[in-house]
C-alpha positions in Angstrom: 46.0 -11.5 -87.5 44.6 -15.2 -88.7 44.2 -16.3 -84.3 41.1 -16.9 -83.0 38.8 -14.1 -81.6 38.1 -13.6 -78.4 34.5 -14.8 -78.5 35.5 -17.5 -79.7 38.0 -18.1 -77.1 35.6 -17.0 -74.0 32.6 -19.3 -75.4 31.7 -22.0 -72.9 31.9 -25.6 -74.1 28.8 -27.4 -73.6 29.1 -30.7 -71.9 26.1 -33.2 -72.5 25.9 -35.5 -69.5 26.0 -39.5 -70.2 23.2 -41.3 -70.1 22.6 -42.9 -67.1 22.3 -46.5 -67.1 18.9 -47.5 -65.6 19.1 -50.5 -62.6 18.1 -53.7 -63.9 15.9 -55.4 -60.7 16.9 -58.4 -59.2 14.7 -61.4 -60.6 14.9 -64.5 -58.3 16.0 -64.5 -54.9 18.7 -62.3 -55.0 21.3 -65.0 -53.1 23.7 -68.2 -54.2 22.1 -71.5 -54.4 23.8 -73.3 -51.2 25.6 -76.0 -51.7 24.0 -79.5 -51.2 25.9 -80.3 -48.2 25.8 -76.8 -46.8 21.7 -77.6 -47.1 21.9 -81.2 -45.8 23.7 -79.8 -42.8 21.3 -77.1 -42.4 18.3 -79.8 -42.4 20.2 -81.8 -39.7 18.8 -81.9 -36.7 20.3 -83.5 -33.4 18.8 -86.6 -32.1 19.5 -85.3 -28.9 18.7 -81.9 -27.1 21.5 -81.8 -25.1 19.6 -82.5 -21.3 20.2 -85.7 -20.5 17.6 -86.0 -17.9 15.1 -84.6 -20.5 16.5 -87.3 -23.4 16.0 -90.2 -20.7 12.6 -88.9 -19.7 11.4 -89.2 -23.4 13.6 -92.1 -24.1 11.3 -93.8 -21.1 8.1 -92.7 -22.0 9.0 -94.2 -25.5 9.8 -97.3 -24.1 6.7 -97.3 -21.8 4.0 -96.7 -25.0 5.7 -99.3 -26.6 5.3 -101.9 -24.2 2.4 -100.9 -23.5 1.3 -101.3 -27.5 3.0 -104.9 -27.3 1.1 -106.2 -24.4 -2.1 -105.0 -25.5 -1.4 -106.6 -28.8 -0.5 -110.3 -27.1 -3.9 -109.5 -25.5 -5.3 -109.0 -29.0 -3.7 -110.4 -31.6 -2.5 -106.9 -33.5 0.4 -108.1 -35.8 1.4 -104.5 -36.0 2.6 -104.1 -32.2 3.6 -107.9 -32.1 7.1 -109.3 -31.2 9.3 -110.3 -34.0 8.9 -114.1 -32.9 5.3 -113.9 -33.0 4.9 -111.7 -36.1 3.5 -112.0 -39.5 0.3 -114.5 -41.2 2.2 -117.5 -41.0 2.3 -117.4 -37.1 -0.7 -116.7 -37.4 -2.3 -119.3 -39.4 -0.4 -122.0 -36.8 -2.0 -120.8 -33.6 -5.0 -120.1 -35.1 -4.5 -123.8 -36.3 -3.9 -125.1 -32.8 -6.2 -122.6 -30.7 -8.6 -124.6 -32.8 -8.4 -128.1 -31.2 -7.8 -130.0 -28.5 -4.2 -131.0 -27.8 -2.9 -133.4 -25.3 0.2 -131.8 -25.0 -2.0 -128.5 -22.9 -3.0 -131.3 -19.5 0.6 -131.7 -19.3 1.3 -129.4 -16.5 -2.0 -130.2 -14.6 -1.0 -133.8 -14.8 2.4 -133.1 -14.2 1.4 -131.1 -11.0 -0.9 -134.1 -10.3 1.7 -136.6 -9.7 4.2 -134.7 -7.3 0.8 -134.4 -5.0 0.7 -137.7 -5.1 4.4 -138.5 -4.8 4.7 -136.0 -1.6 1.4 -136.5 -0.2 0.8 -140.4 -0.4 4.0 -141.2 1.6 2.2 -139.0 4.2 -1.3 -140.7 3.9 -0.1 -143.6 3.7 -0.8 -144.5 -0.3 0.7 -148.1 -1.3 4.0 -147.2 -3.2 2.6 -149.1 -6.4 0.2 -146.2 -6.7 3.3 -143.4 -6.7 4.9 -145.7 -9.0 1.6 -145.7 -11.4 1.3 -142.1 -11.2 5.0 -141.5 -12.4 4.4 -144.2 -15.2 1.2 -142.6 -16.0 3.4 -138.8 -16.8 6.0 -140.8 -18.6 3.4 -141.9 -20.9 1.5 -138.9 -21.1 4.9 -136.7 -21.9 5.6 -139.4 -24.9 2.3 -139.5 -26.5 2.3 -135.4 -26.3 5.8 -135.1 -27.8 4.3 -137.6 -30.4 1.2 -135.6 -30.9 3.4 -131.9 -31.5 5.8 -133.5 -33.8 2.6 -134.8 -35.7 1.1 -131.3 -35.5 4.0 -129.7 -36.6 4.3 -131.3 -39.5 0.9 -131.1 -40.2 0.6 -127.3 -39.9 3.7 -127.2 -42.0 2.8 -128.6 -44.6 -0.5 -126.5 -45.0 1.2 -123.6 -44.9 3.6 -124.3 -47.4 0.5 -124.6 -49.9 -1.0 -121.7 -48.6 2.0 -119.0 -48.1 5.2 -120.9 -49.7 7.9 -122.7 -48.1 9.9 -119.7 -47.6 7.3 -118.0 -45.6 7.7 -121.1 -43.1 10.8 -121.0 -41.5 10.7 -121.7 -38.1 7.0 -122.6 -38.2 7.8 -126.3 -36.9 9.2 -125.2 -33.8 6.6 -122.8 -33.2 3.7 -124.9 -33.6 5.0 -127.3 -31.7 5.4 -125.5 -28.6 2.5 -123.6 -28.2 1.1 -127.3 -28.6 2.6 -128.2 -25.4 0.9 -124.9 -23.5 -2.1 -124.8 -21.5 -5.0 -122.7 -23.7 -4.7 -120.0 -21.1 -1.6 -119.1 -20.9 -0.7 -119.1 -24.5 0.7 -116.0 -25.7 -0.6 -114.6 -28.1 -3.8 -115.3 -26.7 -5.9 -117.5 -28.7 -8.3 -115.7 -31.3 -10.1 -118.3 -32.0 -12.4 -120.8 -30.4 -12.2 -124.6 -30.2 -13.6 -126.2 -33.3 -13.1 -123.2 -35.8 -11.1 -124.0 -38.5 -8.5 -121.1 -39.7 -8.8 -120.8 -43.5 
């Protein structure tokens, strides 16, 4: 009657297949950005390698190249490798300043070793006690007039620094200048840089 025929009913129904969609490529570097502490912990590295006898090794060498560095630079006047106490144009300028003259304050410990001769060895020659008793008078007055001379030097040295590197650049500088007054030329540390008679600018 009015159903369907049979070709109709035995036709195959065509499927189209779906598109498939194409893979988009990966731009960039195809992982999450780490977090900034993950990446600070990541650049970490310990200070340490964990063999102590390997640590102390290089912590000694260290320490040798250092000191090493420092007394070559008392030899030579490098500021770089110079001790704190010693460091900077300041110090420099005041034992440049005294390096330059003669100071009475540097026969102090000649004298001084002067006068115990005398003290220990007259009694034995047979010196007349007034000489002993010069001799000690004679260091008394010799320890006053250098004490008078570094104070004078000091302040002296002080002062031009102040108009050459401002006064809070001198701190200290008093001290300083006064006791490398009071040292014998050779066994100043630093050692001198300049010769007797050359003024430092």
């Amino acid at each position: 009657m009015f159903g369907r025929k049979k070709n109709d009913e035995e036709a195959p129904v065509a499927f189209k297949p779906m598109p498939v969609a194409e893979e988009t490529p990966v731009v960039g570097k195809g992982r999450p950005t780490p977090k900034r502490r993950e990446a600070e912990a990541a650049n970490k590295r310990p200070l340490i390698s964990g063999d102590p006898k390997a640590d102390k090794a290089k912590a000694r060498a260290a320490q040798a190249k250092q000191r090493a560095l420092m007394d070559q630079a008392m030899q030579t006047g490098d500021d770089r490798y110079l001790p704190a106490q010693h460091k900077g144009p300041v110090r420099r300028f005041a034992r440049d300043w005294i390096d330059s003259r003669w100071t009475l304050g540097e026969f102090f410990l000649p004298v001084a070793l002067l006068v115990i001769v005398v003290m220990f060895g007259g009694s034995m020659v047979g010196l007349p006690p007034q000489i002993i008793v010069y001799a000690i008078l004679g260091l008394y007055a010799i320890v006053l007039v250098a004490l008078i001379e570094a104070i004078t030097l000091s302040v002296v040295v002080h002062r031009r620094a102040v108009a050459t590197f401002g006064k809070p650049s001198t701190r200290g500088i008093r001290l300083y200048t006064a006791m490398r007054s009071m040292q014998m030329r050779r066994m100043r540390l630093p050692k001198p840089q300049v010769k007797r008679g050359d003024r430092p600018s």
